[in-house]
Every structure is written in C-alpha cells, then in structure tokens.
N, C-alpha and C positions, 0 to 999 in steps of 0.2 A: 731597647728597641724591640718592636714585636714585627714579626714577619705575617702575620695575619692582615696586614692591610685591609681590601676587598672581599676576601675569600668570603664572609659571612655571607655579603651582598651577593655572590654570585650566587651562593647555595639556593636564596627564595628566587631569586629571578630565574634561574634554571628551573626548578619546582614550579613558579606559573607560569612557564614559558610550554612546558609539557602537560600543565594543565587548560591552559589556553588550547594547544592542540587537540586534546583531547576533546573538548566542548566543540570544538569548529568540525571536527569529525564525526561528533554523534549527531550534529544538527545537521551534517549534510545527507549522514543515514535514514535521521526522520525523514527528511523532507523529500527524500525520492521516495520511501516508502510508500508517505501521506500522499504522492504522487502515482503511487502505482495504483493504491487503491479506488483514488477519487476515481480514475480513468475506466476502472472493470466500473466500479457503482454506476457512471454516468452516464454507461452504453446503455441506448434503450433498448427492451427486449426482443427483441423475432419476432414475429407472428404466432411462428410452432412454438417459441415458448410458451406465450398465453395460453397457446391450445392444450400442450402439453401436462398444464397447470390446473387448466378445465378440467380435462379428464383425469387427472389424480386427485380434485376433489369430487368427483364424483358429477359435477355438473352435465356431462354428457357422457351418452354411452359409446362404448367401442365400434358401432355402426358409424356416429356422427362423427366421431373422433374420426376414423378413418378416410370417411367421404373429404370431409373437411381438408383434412393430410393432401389427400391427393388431389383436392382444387388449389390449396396452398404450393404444391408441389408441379403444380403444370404450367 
C-alpha cells in the first residue's frame, strides 16, 4: 500500500488555486487603474487651460493673455 493517496492532486489544485488568485488580483489592479486614468483624460479642460495653452504656443501675446486672465477671472 502507498500512503500518497491525494497528495499529488492536492499539489496542482493548490498551485491553480494561487494562481487563480493571483490573475483575479492583477485584473482588479488593472481595472481601477484603467479607471483612474479614463476619469483625469475625460475631464474637459478649463478655460485657463485653453488659454494657458495659447499662450505657450505663441498664439497670443502676454497683453492678451493677461486681459483674457482677468475677464476669465472676474
């Protein structure tokens, strides 16, 4: 007689039982990630940021950029 019964069975069932875990833990990581990101991408932008954006490319000068500012700002 052999005393090994089960034990073999147990070794893979344990081994995909912590691999199952594993997979259920990384997909819940993705998914609030892929959730934090859509949420910053999805906010539309300010005003001041457009402006902000103008005037770093050059589209308007530091006069109209400021006027702007402060009608944005009143």
């Amino acid at each position: 007689m052999t005393d090994c019964g089960w034990m073999p069975m147990m070794g893979a069932g344990l081994l995909f039982m912590v691999l199952f875990w594993v997979l259920v833990i990384s997909g819940v990581v993705y998914l609030v990630r892929w959730l934090m990101v859509q949420g910053i991408a999805g906010r539309p932008e300010s005003s001041l940021d457009i402006l902000k954006k103008r005037y770093a490319r050059g589209e308007i000068s530091k006069q109209e950029f400021e006027e702007m500012k402060r009608v944005l700002q009143a």
